[in-house]
N, C-alpha and C positions, 0 to 999 in steps of 0.2 A: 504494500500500500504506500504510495507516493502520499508526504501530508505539507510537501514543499517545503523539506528542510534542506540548507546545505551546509556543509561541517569545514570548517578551513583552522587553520591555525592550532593544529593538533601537536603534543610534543607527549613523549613513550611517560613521563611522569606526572603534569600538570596539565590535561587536554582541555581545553577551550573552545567551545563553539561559540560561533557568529553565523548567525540563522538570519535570513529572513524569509516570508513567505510569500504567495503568488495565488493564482486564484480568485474565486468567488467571495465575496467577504459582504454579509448581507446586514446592512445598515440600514436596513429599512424599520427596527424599534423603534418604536415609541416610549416610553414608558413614566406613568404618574406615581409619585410619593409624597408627603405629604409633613409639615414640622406644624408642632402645636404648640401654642405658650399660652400662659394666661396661672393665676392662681392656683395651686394643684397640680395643674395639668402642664408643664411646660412646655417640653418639647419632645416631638417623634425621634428627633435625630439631637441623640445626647452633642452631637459634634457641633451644633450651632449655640452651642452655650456659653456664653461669658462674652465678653467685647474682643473684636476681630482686630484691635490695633497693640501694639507693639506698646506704647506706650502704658494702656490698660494692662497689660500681661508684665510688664515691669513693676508696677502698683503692686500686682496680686505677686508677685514673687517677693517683693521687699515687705508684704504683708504675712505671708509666710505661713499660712495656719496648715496646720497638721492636718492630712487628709481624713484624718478620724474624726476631725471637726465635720469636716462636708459630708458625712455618714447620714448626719443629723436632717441634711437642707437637700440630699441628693440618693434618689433612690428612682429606681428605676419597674416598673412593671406593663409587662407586654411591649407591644412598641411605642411603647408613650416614657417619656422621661419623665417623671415626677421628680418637682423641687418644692420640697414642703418651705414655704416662705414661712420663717418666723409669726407667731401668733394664729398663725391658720389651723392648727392643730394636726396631728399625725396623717401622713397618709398610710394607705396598707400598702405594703412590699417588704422585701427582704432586703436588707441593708444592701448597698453597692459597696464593693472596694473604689478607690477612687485613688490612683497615685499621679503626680500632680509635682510642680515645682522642686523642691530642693529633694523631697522624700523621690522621687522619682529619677533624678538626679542619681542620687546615691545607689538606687537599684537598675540602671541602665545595664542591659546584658546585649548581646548579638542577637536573642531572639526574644520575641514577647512573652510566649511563656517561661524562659529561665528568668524575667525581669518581673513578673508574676509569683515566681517561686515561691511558697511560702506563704504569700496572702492565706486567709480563712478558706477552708476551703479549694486549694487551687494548689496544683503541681503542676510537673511537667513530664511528658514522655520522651526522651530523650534517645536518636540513635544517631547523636556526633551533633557539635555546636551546632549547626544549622539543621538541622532536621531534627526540630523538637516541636511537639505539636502542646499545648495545654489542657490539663483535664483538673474538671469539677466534681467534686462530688463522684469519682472514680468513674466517671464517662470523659471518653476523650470520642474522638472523631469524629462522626456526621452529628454526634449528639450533641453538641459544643457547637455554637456561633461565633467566627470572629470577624467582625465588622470592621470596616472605615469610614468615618463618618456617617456608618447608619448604615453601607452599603456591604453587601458580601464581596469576599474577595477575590472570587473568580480563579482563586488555584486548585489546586486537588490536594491541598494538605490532608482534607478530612478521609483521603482513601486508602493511604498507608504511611507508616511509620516511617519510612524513607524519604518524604516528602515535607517541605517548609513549606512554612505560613510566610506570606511574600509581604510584608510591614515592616520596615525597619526601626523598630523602638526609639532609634536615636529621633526621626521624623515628628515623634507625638508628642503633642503639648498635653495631650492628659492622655492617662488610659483607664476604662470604667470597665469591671465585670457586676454581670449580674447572677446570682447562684441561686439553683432550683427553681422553681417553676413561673417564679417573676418573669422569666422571657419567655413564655407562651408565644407571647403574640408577634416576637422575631420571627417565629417559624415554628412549627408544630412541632419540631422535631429536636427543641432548644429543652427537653428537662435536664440536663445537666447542668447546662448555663449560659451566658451569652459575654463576650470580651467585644467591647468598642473602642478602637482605639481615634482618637480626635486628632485630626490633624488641619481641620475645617478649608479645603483644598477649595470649597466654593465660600467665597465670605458672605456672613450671617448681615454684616453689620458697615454702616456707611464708615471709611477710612476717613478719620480726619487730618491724618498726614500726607505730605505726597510724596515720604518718601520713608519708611525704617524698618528695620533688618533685625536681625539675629544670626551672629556665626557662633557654631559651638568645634569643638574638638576634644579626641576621646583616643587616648592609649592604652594598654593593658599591655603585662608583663605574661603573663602565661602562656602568650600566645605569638607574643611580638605585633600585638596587632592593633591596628589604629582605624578611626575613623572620623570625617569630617564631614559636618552637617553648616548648611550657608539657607537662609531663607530670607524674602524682599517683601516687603508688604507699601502696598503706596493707594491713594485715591485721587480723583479729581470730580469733584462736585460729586454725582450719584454713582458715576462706578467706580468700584475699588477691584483691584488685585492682589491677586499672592502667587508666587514661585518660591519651590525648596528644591532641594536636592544635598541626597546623604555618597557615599562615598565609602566602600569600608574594604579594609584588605586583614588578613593575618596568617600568621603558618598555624603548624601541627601545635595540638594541644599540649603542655607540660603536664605530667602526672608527679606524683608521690616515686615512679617506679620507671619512670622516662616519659619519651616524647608518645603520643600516640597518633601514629600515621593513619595518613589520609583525614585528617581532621581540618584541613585550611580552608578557607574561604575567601574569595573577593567576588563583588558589585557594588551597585548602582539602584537608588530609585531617588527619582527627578517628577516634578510636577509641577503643574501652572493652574491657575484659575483667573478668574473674573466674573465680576456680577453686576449689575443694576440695582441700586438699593433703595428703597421705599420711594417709590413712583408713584405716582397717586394717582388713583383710578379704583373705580367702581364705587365710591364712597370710602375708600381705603388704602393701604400701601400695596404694592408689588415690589416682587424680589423674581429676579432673573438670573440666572449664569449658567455658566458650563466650566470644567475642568476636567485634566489630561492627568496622567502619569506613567510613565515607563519603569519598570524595575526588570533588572538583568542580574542575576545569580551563578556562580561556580562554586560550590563546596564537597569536599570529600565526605564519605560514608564510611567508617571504618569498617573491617572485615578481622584483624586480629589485632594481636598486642603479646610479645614476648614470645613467640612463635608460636601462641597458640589460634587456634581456627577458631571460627563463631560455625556452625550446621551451618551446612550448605553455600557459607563466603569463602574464600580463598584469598592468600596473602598479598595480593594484590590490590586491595580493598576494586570502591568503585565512588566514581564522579559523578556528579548530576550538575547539570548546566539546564537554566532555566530562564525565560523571558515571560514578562506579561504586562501588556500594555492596553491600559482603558479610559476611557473617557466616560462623561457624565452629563446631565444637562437637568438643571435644578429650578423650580419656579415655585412662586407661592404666593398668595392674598392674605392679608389677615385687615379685619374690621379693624376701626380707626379705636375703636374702647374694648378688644377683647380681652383685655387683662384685668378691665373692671367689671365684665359683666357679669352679675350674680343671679338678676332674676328672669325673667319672662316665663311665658306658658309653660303648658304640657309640650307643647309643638315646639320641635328643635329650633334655636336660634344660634347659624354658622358663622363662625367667629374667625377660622383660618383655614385654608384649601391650601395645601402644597404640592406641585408636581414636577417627579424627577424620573431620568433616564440614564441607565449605566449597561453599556458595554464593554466584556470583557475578550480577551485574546491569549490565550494561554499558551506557551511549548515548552516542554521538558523532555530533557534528554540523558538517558543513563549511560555513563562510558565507563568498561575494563579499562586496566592498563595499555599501554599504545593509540587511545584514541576510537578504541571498537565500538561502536553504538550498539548498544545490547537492549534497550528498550527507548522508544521515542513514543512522546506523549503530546498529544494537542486537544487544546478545546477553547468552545467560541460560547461564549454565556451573557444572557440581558438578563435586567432584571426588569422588572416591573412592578408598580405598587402607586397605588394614591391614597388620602385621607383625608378624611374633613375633623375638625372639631366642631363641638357646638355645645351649647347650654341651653337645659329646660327646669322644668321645676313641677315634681308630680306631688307637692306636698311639700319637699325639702330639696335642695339647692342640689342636681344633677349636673356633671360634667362628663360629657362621653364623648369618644372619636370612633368612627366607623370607616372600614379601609378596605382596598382589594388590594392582590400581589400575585405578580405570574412571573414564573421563574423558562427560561428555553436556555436549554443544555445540551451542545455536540460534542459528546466525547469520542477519540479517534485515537487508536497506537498502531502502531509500527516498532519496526527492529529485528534484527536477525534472531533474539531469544525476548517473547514476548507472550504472553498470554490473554491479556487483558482485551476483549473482546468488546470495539465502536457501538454506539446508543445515544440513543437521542430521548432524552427528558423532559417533556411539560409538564407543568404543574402550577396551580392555581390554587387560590385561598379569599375569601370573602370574612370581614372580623368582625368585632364590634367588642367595643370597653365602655364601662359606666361605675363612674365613683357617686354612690348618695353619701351627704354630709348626713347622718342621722343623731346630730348633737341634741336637738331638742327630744329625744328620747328619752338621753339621762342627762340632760340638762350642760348649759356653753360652754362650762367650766371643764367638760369631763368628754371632750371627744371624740365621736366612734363615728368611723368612716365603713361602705360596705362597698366593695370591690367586685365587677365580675367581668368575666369575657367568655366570648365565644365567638370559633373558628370554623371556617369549614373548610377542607382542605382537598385536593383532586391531582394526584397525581400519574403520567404515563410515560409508561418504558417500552421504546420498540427499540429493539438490536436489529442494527445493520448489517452482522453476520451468521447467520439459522445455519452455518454450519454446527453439526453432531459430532461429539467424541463416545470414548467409552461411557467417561463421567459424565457429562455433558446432554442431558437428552431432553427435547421437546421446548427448543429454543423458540420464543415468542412472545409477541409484544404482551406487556402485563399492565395494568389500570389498578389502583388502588387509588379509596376516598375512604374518610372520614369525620366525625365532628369533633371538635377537642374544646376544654374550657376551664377555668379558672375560675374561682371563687374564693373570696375571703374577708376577714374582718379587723380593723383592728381599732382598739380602744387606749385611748391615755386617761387612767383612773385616777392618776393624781402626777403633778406637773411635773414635765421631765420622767415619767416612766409609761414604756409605752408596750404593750402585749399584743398578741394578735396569731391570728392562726391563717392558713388557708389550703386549698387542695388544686392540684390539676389532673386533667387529662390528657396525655401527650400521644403523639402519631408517628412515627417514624417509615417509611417507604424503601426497602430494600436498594441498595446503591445498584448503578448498572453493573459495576465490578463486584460484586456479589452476588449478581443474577448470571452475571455469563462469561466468566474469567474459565481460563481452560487453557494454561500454561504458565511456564515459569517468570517469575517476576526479580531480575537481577539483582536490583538495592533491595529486597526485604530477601534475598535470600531462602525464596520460597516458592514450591509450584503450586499456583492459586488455582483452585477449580471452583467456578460458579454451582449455583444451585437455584434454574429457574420455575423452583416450586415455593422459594422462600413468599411467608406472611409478611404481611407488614407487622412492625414492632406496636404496640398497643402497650401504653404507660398509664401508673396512676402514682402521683406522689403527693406528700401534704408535707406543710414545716407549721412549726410551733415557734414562737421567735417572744423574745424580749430584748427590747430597748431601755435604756437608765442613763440619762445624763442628770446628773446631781452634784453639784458641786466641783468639788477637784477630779470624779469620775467620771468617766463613761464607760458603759458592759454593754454588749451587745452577744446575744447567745441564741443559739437556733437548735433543735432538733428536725431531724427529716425523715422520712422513709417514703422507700419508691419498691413501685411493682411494678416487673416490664415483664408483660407474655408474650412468647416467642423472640428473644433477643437472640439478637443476630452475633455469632461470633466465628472463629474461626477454630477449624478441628481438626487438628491431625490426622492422618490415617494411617492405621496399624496394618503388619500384614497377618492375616486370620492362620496362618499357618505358621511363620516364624515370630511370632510377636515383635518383629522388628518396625521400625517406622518405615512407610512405602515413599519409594525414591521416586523420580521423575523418568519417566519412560527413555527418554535421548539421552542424558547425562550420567543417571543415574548420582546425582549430586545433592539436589534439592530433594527436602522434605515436603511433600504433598500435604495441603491443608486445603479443608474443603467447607463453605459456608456452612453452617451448621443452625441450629434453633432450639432453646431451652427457654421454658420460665427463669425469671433472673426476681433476685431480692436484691434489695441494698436501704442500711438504713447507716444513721452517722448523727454527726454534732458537729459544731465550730461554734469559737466563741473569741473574743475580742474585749481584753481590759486595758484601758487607758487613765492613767493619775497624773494629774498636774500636779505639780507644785504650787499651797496655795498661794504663796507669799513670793513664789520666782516663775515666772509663769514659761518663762522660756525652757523647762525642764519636766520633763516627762517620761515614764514609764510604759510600753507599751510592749504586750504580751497575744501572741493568739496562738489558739489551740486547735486541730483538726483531726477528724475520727473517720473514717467509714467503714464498713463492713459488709460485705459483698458474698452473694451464693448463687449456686443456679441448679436446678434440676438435671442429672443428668443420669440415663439410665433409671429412673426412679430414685434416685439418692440424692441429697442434697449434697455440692461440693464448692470450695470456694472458689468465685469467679476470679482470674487470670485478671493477671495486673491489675492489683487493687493495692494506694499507696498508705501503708502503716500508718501509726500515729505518729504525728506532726508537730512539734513546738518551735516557737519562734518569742523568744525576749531580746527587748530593747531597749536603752536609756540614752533619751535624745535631748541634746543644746538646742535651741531654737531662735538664738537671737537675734536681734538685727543687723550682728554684721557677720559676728561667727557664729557658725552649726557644727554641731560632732553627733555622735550616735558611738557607742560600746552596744554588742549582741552576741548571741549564740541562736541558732540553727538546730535542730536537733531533732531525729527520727527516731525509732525504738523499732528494734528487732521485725520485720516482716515473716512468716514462718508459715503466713496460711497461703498457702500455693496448691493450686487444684495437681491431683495424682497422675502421677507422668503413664500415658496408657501405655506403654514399651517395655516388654519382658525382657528382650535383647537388643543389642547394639545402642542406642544411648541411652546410659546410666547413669549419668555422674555430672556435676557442674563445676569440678575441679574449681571450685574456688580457693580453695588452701593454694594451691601451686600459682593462680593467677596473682595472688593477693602476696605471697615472698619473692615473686617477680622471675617465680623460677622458669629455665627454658623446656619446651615440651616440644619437641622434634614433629616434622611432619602434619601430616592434614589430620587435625584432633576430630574433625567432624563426626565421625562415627561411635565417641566415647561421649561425646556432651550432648545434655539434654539442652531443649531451647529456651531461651528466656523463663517463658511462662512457669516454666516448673520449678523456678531456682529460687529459694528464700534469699533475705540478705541481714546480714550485722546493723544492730544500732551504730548511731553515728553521731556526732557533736562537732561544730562546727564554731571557729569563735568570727566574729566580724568586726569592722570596727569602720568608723568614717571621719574625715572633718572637712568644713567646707568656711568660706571667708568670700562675702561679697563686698563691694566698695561701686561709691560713686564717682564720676568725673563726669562734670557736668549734667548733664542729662542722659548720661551713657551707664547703664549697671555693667559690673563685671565681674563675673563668679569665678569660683575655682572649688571642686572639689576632689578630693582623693579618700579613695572606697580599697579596702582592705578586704579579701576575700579569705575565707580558709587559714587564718593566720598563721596557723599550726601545721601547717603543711599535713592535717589529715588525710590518712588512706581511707577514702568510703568511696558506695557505690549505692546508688540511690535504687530503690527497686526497680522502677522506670524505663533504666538505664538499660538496654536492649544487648549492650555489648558486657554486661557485668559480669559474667561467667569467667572473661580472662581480662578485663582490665580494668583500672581504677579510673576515676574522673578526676576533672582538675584539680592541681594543689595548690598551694598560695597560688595570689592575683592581686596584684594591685592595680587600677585603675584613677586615673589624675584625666578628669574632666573641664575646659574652661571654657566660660559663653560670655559672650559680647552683646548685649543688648543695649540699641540706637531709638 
């Protein structure tokens, strides 16, 4: 299959492609989305939040508030940003994590989720610095949302562990997740959780300069690797602009126990915007733009470490080189008083209409050693989605948005070793969200909010190839729909403490690479075989939450549990006669794993304590804690679900002042040991972690002796951290500097996550010395 790539600039150790493509390229989207503000109800797209100038964003940097503070005023449910404004009383959601200015600063990694590490809630999957994907609540992949500015991001992170999330964290001015079933209404398929990262590429907001900037720059020692980020912001009467662009290069990872090869990375993501801003028409303002961005990606996949093999990789690791370039085109109404309207009828009264269009352009490409293309990936994806706000009044003060969203997906591979089987995706969704204030129940002083949504969701998979394997049988287009919804309540019984419960229904739609994969897949080291009899996943989960700011404190704590019938995972396959694991028919190399479906449990906790100092306000203590616990049906026996991440702790004592900042922390995970039972009588037995872990040598392709990831427990671990940071003025110009201390201790761990932990450690010390120029 020709998909127009051509491959130039190849060298036998660090191969490089430069693509481009040719072809049909069908531009003919449309597509509406839709941002909401107003009391309560803010906004659809977390990314238009705060002032779009340089100046403003200097303010809120030299004002410096702990993102634990915006916990309070920012929280997010369905696709509506909720900003509980002071004195408005609670709304219902589940806290946001919100990292932001210096705190985000300090936790700046190569990928979004290691820069998430840690948060409530939130890990990462990890197989080499740049292919790490993030999981909530022990869902990683299609069940995890990760946004920009509101928009999906048009890669394939979500289809295997070998694959990046294409956002450069150094790029965002904030990044927001939302955990458990507050992002329903992102996508039906969001109960794990939803990550937005802001970078606001169309501006929200009229520029009143004509011209200011922001360059930042960022080194690290673990890796030898740097990166530089430059971005322009300017206006002229009603439209304003913005351009960025990040830049990043590094080599092979330093461990505890040496370098770990094929770990390096360099690229590229660049972008432009412009808009029209509050134009006045129809009795109200309009908001117009469009915005572009390019990101281009090379990073290595590791395959060993101290000559041992990972199943089915070879010492050669493998490269993946990746491009994806999209545009957008963003419009909106909002009434001249929607921020004040409280009353009118039963009959809705629309307050803001947003409409936006995002096409995307995908290609990834998998290279062995020498430059061989061993799997090539492409895909062309719009989104689609509009919204309205409005305000009614059925007795008591109603605020609701009602929305559609259609998603069109062509996926296509190639390569001389490739499995992964071309499909084409629609799918369609029709919402509706409704907050009642129902304070005069139990009276103004004591506020109780009642929450709900509802989704309908329609989605269709035809494969462009109905060829038949052995595994493989009765290939053909498949249709699933559902309804999904949300419900919940929440109450502030006395000031500053806030409770509340709620429940969802979640939908999940079988991937195409899960309906019709039917060969080997190079970077995950595995022969993938579809299953096009798969259900669609069918969720039910609820959280129990308390909020408490009082004083010098803030708590915030959650309980949750989730039900997923028929989850979709991946299964080995044993041979019924040699108990051994079955190879791949050509190679006989890779271990054959095939979509599979069990009932799945999972329930957990996270919890978040914050103390000020009452009398030095710049000093704080902050703590959180994360639990889950995960099982699935299988054979009639209940067994722990495959990669689920241990308990989690994270302390911290942070300076906050207004010119220096420091933070002292520790890190810390506790023993992992529940790993569902390796089904292999013979040939792999062992995850030789003792010999990875003294850094001893092990001759030869170990593949035959080692079990794969999933089945390998791992060691508690403790980490210490440390940071300080020193901003000053000149003139009107802010100018920071921070340096972030990683692993102080040069600890040997290995996070459970960690895909390659069998035979090697992850990074050891790291320092990092970040400085930003703000004009």
């Amino acid at each position: 299959m020709n998909l127009g790539y051509e491959c130039t600039g190849r060298s036998p150790d660090r191969p490089v492609l430069r693509r481009w493509c040719h072809g049909h390229v069908a531009w003919w989207v449309i597509a509406f989305s839709c941002t909401t503000t107003g009391q309560g109800i803010a906004q659809t797209r977390p990314a238009t939040t705060g002032a779009d100038t340089v100046r403003r964003d200097t303010t809120q940097r030299a004002a410096s508030r702990d993102s634990s503070r915006d916990l309070s005023r920012a929280q997010v449910l369905g696709a509506v940003r909720i900003s509980a404004v002071q004195g408005s009383g609670p709304t219902l959601v589940r806290p946001a994590t919100v990292l932001e200015g210096r705190q985000l600063d300090r936790r700046l990694a190569p990928s979004i989720a290691a820069t998430l590490a840690g948060e409530p809630g939130v890990t990462a999957r990890s197989n080499g610095p740049m292919a790490t994907q993030p999981v909530i609540r022990g869902l990683s992949g299609d069940r995890v949302l990760v946004l920009e500015d509101g928009q999906r991001t048009g890669d394939i992170a979500t289809t295997a562990p070998d694959h990046a999330v294409t956002i450069d964290p150094m790029t965002a001015r904030r990044v927001e997740v939302v955990r458990g079933p507050a992002g329903l209404l992102f996508g039906s398929n969001s109960l794990g959780g939803v990550i937005n990262v802001v970078r606001d590429d169309v501006p929200a907001e009229r520029q009143t300069r004509v011209l200011a900037g922001v360059f930042s720059v960022q080194g690290e020692s673990v890796n030898d690797g740097g990166v530089a980020h430059g971005q322009l912001r300017g206006g002229l009467g009603a439209f304003s602009w913005r351009t960025s662009g990040s830049w990043r290069t590094a080599g092979d990872t330093r461990t505890p126990h040496g370098q770990l090869p094929f770990s390096d990375v360099r690229g590229h993501d660049v972008g432009a915007g412009g808009a029209l801003v509050d134009l006045p028409a129809l009795g109200g303002t309009w908001r117009v733009g469009a915005a572009v961005r390019d990101v281009q990606s090379a990073y290595g996949v590791p395959g060993s470490f101290g000559g041992v093999v990972l199943p089915g990789a070879h010492d050669g690791g493998v490269y993946v080189d990746l491009a994806r370039r999209s545009g957008r085109v963003d419009a909106s109404w909002r009434a001249p008083d929607a921020a004040q309207v409280t009353g009118g009828g039963a009959w809705p009264r629309v307050t803001q209409v947003t409409a936006s269009s995002q096409y995307v352009r995908f290609e990834q490409s998998e290279l062995e050693r020498g430059g061989f293309v061993g799997t090539r990936f492409g895909q062309l994806m719009s989104n689609t989605d509009a919204l309205a706000q409005y305000h009614r009044r059925m007795g008591v003060p109603v605020q609701g948005s009602v929305g559609v969203w259609h998603q069109w997906r062509d996926f296509r591979a190639a390569g001389s070793y490739t499995g992964t089987r071309p499909g084409v995706l629609r799918s369609s969704a029709l919402f509706v969200m409704e907050e009642w204030a129902l304070d005069s129940l139990v009276g103004r002083n004591r506020p109780l909010r009642l929450q709900w949504g509802l989704r309908v969701d329609r989605a269709r998979i035809t494969p462009l190839d109905s060829t038949e394997t052995r595994l493989v049988r009765n290939v053909r287009t498949r249709a699933f729909s559902a309804p999904t919804g949300s419900v919940g309540l929440a109450w502030e019984p006395y000031a500053g403490v806030t409770m509340g419960m709620s429940a969802t229904r979640a939908f999940r739609p079988p991937a195409i690479e899960e309906l019709f994969s039917a060969g080997p897949h190079l970077a995950t080291y595995a022969y993938e075989v579809g299953n096009p009899e798969l259900r669609a996943e069918h969720g039910m989960g609820g959280d129990v939450f308390t909020r408490i700011e009082r004083g010098a404190w803030r708590v915030d704590a959650a309980w949750f549990v989730m039900r997923v019938r028929d989850f979709i995972y991946q299964r080995p396959l044993v041979d019924s006669v040699t108990g051994e694991p079955v190879r791949d028919p050509r190679l006989r190399r890779y271990n054959v794993y095939q979509a599979d479906q069990a009932n799945a449990r999972m329930h957990g906790a996270e919890a978040r304590v914050v103390w000020r100092a009452p009398r030095l306000r710049a000093l704080s203590i902050d703590g959180t804690v994360s639990w889950v616990h995960g099982t699935q049906r299988a054979d009639s026996v209940w067994v722990p679900l495959p990669a689920m991440p241990p308990l989690r702790a994270r302390a911290e004592s942070r300076w906050e002042g207004g010119r220096w900042s420091g933070s002292l922390g520790i890190d810390a995970a506790a023993r992992q040991s529940r790993v569902p039972p390796a089904p292999f009588t013979l040939g792999a037995t062992t995850c030789v972690l003792a010999a990875a872990q003294t850094g001893s040598q092990v001759a030869g392709h170990a593949a035959p002796a080692l079990l794969p990831a999933e089945f390998c427990g791992t060691s508690a671990w403790m980490q210490l951290q440390a940071s300080v940071g020193r901003r000053w003025m000149l003139g009107t110009q802010l100018h920071e500097v921070t340096l972030s201390l990683e692993n102080a201790l040069n600890t040997d761990w290995r996070d459970h996550l960690w895909r390659a932990k069998q035979v090697a450690p992850q990074p050891g010390r790291n320092m990092r010395l970040l400085y930003r120029w703000s004009w």
